[in-house]
N, C-alpha and C positions, 0 to 999 in steps of 0.2 A: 484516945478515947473513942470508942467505938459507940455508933447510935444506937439510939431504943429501938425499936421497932414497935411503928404506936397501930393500937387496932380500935376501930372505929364502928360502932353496932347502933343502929337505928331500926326502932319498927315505922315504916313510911306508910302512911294511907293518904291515898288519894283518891277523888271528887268531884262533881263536875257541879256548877251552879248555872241557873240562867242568870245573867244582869243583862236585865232588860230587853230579853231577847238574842243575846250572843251567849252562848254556851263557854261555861268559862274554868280553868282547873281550879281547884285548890289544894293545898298539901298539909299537910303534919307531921313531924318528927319526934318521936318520944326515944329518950333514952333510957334503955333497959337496967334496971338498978335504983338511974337517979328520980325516977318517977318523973323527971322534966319533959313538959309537951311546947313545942313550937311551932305555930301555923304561921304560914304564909299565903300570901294572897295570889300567886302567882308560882308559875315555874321558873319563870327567872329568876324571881326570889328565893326560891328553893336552892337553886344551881348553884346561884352568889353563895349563899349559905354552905351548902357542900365542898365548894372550892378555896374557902371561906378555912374551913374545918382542916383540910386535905395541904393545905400550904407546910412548904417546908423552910422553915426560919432557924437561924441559928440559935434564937432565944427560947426555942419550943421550953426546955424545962419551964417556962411562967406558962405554961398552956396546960399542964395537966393535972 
């Protein structure tokens, strides 16, 4: 069985807020098609999320 080859598209915007005087990111990911939008509060959160997405599991077929 040979794999899929999976391909992954995001429009990303990011932003910077003040809270409370410390300049802070924040991000969005929208998936083009599904009209699905996801913010996070954070870069890290973003990154989790990304790598999150990016994982290579045997069970990928329940992923797409």
């Amino acid at each position: 069985m040979t794999k899929e080859v999976r391909y992954l598209a995001y429009l990303l915007r990011l932003w910077q807020v003040d809270d409370r005087g410390e300049m802070i990111w924040r991000a969005s990911v929208e998936m083009p098609g599904a009209g699905e939008r996801r913010g996070f509060a954070s870069l890290d959160d973003l990154f989790e999320f990304l790598a999150v997405q990016t994982e290579l599991e045997d069970d990928q077929d329940d992923c797409t």
